[in-house]
C-alpha positions in Angstrom: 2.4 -40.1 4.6 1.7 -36.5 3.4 3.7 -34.0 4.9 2.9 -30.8 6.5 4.2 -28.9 4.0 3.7 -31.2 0.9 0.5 -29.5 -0.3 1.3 -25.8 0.5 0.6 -23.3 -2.0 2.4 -20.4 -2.0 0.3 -18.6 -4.8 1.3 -15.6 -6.3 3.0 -13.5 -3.6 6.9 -14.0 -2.0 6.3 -16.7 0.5 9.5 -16.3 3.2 9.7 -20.1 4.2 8.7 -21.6 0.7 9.9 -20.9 -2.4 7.5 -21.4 -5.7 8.5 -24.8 -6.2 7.6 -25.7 -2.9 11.1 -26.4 -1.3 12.0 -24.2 2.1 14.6 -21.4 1.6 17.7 -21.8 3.2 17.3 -20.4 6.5 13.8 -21.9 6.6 15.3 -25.6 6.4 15.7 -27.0 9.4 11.9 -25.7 10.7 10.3 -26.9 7.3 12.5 -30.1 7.8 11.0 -30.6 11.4 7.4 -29.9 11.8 7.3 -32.7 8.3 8.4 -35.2 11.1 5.5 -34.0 13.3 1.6 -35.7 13.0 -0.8 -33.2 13.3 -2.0 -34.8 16.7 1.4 -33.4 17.9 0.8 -30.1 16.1 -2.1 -29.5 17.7 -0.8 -29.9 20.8 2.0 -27.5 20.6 -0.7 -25.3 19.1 -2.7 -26.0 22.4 0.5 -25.6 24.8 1.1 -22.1 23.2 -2.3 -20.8 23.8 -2.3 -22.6 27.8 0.9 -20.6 27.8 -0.2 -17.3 26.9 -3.2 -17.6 29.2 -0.3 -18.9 32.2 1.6 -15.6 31.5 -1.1 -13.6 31.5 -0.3 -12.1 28.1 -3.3 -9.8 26.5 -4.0 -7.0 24.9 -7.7 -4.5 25.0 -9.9 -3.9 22.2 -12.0 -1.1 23.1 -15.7 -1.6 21.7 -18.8 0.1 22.1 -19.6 -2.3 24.6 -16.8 -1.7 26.7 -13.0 -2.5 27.3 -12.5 -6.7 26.4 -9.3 -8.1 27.7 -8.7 -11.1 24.9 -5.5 -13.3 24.6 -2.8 -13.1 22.6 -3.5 -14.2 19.3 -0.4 -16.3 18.7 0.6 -18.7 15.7 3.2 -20.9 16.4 5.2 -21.4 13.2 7.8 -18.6 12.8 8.6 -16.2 10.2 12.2 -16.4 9.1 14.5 -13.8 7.8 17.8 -14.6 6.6 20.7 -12.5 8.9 22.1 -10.9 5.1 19.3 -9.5 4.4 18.6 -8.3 7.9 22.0 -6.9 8.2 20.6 -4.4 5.4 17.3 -3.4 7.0 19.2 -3.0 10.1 21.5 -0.1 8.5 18.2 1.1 6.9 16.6 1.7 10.3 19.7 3.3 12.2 19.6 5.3 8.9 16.0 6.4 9.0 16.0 7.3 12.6 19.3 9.2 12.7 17.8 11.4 9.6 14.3 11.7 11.9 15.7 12.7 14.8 18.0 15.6 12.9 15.2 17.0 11.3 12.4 17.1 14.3 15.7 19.1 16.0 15.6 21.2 12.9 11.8 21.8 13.5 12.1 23.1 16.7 15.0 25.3 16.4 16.2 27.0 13.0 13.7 24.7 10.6 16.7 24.7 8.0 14.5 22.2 6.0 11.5 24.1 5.6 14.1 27.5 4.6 15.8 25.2 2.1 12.9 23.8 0.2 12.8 20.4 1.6 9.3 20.1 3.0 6.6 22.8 2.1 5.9 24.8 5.6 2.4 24.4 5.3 2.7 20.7 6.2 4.6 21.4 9.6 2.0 24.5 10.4 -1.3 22.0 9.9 0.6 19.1 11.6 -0.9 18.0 14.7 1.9 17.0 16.1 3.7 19.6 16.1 4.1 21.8 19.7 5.0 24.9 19.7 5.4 24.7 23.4 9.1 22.7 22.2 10.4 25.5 20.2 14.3 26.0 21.5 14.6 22.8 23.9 17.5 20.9 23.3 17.4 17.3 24.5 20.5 15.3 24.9 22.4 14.3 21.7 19.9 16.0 20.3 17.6 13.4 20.1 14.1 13.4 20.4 12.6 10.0 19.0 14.2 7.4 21.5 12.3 4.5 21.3 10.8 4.2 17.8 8.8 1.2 15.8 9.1 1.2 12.5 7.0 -0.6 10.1 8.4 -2.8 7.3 6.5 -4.9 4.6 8.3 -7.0 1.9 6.8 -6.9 -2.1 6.8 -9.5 -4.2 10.3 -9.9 -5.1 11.0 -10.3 -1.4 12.3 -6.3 -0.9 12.1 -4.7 2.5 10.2 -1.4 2.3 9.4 0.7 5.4 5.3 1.4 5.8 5.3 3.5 8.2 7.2 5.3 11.4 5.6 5.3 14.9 7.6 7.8 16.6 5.1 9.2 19.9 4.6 6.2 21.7 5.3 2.9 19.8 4.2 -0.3 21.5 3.9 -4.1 20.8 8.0 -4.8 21.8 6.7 -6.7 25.0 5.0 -9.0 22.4 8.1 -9.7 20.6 9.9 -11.0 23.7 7.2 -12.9 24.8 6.6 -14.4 21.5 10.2 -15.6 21.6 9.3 -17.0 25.4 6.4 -19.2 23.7 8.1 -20.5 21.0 11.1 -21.9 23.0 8.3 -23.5 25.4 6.8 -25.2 22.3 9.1 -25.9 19.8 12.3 -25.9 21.7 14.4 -29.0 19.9 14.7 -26.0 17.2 16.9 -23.5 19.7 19.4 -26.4 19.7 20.3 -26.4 16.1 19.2 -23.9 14.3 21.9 -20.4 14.4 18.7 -18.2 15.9 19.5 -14.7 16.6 18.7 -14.0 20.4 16.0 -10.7 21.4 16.1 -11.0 25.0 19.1 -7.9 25.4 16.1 -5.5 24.3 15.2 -4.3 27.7 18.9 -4.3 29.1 19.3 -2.0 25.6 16.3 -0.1 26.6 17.6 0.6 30.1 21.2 1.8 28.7 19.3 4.4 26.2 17.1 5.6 29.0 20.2 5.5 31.6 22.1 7.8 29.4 19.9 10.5 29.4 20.1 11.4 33.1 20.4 15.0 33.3 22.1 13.9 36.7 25.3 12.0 36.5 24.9 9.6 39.2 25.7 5.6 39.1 21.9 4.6 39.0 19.5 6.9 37.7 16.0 7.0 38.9 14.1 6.0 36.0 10.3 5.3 35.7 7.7 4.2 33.2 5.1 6.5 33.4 1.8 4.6 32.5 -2.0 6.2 31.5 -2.8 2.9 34.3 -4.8 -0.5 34.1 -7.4 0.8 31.5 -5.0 1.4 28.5 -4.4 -1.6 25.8 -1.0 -1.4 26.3 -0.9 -1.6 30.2 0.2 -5.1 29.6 3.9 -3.6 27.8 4.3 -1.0 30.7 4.2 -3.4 33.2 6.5 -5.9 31.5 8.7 -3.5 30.8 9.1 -1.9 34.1 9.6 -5.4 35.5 12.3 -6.8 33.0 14.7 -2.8 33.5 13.8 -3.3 37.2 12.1 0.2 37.2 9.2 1.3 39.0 5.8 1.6 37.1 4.0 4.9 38.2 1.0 7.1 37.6 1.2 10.9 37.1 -0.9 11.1 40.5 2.7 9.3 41.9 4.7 11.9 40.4 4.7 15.8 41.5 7.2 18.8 40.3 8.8 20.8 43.5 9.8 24.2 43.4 13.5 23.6 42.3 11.4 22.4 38.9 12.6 19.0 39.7 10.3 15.6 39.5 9.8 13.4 42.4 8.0 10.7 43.0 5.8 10.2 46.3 7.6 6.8 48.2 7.0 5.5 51.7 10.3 6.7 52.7 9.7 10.3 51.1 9.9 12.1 47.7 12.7 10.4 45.9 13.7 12.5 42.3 13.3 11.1 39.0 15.9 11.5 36.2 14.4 10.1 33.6 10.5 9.1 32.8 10.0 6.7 29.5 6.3 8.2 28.9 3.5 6.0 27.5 1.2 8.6 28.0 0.3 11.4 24.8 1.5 14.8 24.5 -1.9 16.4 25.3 -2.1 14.4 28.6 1.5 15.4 30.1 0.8 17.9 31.8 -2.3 20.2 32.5 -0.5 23.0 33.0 0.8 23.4 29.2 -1.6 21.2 27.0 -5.2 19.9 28.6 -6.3 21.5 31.7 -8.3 18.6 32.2 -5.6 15.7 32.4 -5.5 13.4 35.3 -3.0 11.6 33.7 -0.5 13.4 34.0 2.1 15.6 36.0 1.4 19.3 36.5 4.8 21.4 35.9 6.6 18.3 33.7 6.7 20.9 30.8 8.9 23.0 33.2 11.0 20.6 34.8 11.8 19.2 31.1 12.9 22.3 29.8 14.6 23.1 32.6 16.9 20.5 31.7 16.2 18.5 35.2 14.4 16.0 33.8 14.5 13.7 30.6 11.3 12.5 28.7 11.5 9.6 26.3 10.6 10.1 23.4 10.9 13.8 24.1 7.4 16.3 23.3 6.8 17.0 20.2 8.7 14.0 18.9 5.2 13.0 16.6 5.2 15.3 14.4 7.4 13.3 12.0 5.4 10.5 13.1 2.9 12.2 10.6 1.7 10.0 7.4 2.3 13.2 5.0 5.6 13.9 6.4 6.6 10.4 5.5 6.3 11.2 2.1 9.8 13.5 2.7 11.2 11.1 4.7 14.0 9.7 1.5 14.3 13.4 0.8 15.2 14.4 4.1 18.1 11.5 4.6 19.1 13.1 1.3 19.5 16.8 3.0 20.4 16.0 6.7 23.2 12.8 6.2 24.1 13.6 1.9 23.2 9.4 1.6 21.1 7.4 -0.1 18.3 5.8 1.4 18.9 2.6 2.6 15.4 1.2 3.0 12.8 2.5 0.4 9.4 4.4 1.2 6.4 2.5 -0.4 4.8 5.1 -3.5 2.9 7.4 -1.8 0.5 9.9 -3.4 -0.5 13.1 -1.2 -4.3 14.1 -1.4 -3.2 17.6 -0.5 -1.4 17.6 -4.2 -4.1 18.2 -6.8 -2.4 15.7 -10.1 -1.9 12.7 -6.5 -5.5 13.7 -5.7 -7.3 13.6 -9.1 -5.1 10.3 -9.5 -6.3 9.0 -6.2 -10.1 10.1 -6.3 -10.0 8.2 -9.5 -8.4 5.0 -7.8 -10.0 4.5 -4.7 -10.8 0.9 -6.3 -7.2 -0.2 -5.9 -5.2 2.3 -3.3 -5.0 2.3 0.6 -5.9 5.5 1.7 -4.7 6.2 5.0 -5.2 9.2 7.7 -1.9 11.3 8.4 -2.2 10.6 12.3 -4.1 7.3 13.0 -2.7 4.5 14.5 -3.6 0.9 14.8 -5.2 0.3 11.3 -7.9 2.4 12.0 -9.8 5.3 9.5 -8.6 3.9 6.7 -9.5 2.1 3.7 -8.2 -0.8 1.6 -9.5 -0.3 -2.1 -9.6 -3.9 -3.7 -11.9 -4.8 -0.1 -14.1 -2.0 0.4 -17.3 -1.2 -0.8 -18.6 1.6 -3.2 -20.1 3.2 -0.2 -16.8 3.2 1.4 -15.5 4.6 -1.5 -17.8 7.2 -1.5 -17.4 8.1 2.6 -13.4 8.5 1.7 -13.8 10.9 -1.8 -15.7 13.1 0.5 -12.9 13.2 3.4 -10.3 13.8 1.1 -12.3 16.2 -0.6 -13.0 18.2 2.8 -9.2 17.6 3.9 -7.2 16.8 1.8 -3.7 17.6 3.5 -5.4 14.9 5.9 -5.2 12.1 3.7 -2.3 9.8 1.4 -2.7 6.9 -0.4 -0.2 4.0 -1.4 -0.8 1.1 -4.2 -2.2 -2.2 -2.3 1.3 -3.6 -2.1 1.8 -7.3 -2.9 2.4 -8.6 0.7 5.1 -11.3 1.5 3.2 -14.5 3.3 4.6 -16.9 5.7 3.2 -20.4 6.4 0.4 -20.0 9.1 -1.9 -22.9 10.8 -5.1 -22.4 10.3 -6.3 -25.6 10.9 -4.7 -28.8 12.9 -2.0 -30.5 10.6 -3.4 -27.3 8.0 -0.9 -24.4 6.9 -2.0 -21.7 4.3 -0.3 -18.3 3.5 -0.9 -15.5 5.4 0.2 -11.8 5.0 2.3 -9.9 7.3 4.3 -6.9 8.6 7.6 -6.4 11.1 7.9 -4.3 13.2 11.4 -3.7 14.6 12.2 -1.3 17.6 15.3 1.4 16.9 17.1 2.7 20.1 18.6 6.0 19.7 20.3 7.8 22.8 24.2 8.0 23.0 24.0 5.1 21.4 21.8 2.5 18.3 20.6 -0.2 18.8 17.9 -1.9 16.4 16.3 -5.3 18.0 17.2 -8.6 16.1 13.6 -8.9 14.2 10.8 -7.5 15.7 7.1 -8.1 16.0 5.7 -9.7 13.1 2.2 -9.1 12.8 0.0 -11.6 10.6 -3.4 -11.4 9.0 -5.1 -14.4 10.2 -8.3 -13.8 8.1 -7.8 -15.2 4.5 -6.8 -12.7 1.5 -6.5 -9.6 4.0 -4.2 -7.3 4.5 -5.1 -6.1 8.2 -2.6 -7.3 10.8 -3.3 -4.9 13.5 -4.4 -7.7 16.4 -7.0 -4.8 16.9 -8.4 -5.7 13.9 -8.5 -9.3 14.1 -4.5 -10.1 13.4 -2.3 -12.2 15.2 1.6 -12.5 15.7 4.2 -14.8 15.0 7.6 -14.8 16.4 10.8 -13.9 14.3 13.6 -15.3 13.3 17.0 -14.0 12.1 18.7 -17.2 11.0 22.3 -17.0 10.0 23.0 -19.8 7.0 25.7 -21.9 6.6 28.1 -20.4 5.0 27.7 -17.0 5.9 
């Protein structure tokens, strides 16, 4: 009888289950071993438990079109990508690292901007940065911490290196995912949970909650903590609720929220105003509040500005916090772990060539064939373009953006993305490309999550995993060998 895995191909790119020769690695043993003994009848219906699941729990996420806002279903494959715990233990490090490093120099921004006195980063690129609010100049958040919650992208090349992609830093989503990912699997595969030495994610929110906790401004046993949410329309609204529920929280709208004259937050209850200590915001900077950034905001709480610098209030991730979410800014990121913590970097950036740099841009504007050229401050895979899959008309569109804005733009060789073993088919598994991205705590305390979300291309030969753009997710799995 052929076996699942019998005719996989890994090709030419790091497979993390397979190796070249076609044998699992290590930590991918036992699940290679297992899903061999299953027919594809049975694999099909695990496949089909996973999506009744998913539709059971009510787990989604919006695309907004043209049309309108679509609700669709989590696009879920039920094989999981493995990582062995060694190598985790390293990109663990690197995270803590990277934020610690972050989080020193947005502090630096806002106060004395040592960095930009020293050389480090040209002052140009802080000045044109969107992100950047002068309305946070001299606040001091506690521990001096201003990224709280961030997700940072991580790819692997073809040697099977980590190397971080990006940092999402204002309001980084898709943890809810992860956990629920984690939920499905154990529904459909779970013989594998009773073998198998599989890191556990579930203390994520209980971590979440401690990180929030310790900001209180007021120290009290329980702090009043909410989740402030943009409401039902945003593609995330799906998280905020989740998240809320699992810290045991209340979910609230600015309209529930109001600043009193003692500059302190409360929040309208049945039984009366009630204060708030700390607010984890999902909503962007410009929306916080209409009496500092736009007038026109409904979404969120007039005088919030004034309660937070006031020091009555915490807001995670603090104001401001984006501007080394920043795609240019990235660029300094190994220089400025260098300047802030004297260490090497412990994760490496992927090459990255800066339009606003004339040699990167000539190099770049003769490229376009074979870079990804992406925006400084989009999210979700959109704006930019993929080289080796685009057209000469969407080469064109991009030399004239660059041309008119150059600071606006980087671009990074189309790296050769790791694959993982995805069904695409019943009893069928190809390789598909994919991402991780892990969620870094930072308050009194680190914490880094054991995985992440990994994001997979379900469409053949592309890079795009963004489930806006037609990717899917897998869950992860930090598997400790024997004899480690």
């Amino acid at each position: 009888m052929d076996t699942l895995t019998k005719n996989y191909n890994s090709g030419e790119f790091y497979d993390e289950l397979m190796d070249h020769q076609g044998s699992p690695r290590t930590p991918a043993e036992q699940l290679i071993k297992y899903l061999d003994t299953l027919p594809p009848d049975e694999l099909e219906k695990r496949r089909l438990l996973a999506e009744a699941t998913i539709q059971e729990m009510g787990i989604s996420f919006t695309v907004y079109t043209d049309e309108g806002n679509i609700d669709r279903a989590w696009p879920f494959d039920i094989v999981p990508r493995i990582i062995d715990a060694e190598d985790w233990k390293v990109a663990e490090a690197g995270l803590k690292q990277r934020l610690k490093a972050l989080n020193h120099f947005i502090d630096d921004l806002y106060h004395d901007q040592n960095c930009i006195k020293d050389g480090i980063i040209p002052e140009h690129i802080i000045k044109d940065s969107k992100n950047f609010r002068p309305e946070c100049v001299g606040v001091s958040p506690a521990f001096g911490v201003w990224a709280h919650i961030c997700g940072t992208d991580l790819v692997r090349d073809d040697k099977g290196t980590f190397y971080v992609l990006e940092d999402n830093l204002r309001v980084p989503s898709g943890v809810s995912y992860m956990l629920e990912n984690r939920a499905i699997t154990k529904r459909v595969l779970p013989e594998l949970f009773e073998n198998d030495d599989i890191q556990p994610v579930g203390a994520y929110t209980a971590h979440l909650f401690d990180t929030l906790a310790a900001l209180s401004p007021r120290k009290v046993e329980r702090p009043e903590i909410v989740v402030l949410t943009p409401g039902i329309y945003n593609s995330a609204y799906f998280e905020h609720s989740f998240l809320a529920q699992q810290m045991g929280v209340e979910l609230v709208e600015g309209s529930d929220l109001f600043v009193d004259s003692d500059d302190c937050v409360y929040m309208k209850t049945i039984y009366g105003p009630e204060r708030v200590d700390v607010i984890y915001r999902r909503i962007d900077d410009l929306f916080l509040d209409p009496e500092v950034f736009q007038k026109d905001s409904v979404l969120g709480v007039p005088g919030l500005m004034r309660a937070w610098k006031a020091g009555n209030v915490a807001l995670a991730n603090a104001p401001g916090a984006g501007v080394a979410d920043d795609k240019v800014v990235y660029a300094y990121v190994p220089a400025l772990i260098h300047y802030y913590l004297n260490e090497e970097p412990i994760l490496a950036n992927v090459e990255t060539y800066l339009c606003e740099n004339p040699e990167d841009r000539e190099f770049v504007l003769a490229n376009l064939d074979k870079l990804v050229v992406k925006p400084a401050n989009e999210s979700g895979g959109y704006g930019m373009l993929v080289g080796p899959h685009s057209t000469k008309k969407d080469q064109q569109l991009f030399a004239e953006l660059i041309q008119k804005n150059p600071r606006n733009y980087i671009a990074q060789p189309t790296l050769k993305l790791s694959t993982a073993p995805t069904l695409v088919g019943k009893g069928v598994l190809e390789p598909r490309h994919l991402d991780l991205r892990p969620f870094i705590l930072q308050s009194k305390d680190t914490y880094v999550t054991m995985g992440g979300l990994t994001r997979v291309a379900l469409k053949k030969g592309s890079l795009v995993v963004n489930s806006s753009q037609g990717g899917g997710s897998k869950d992860t799995w930090i598997v400790a060998t024997k004899g480690h």
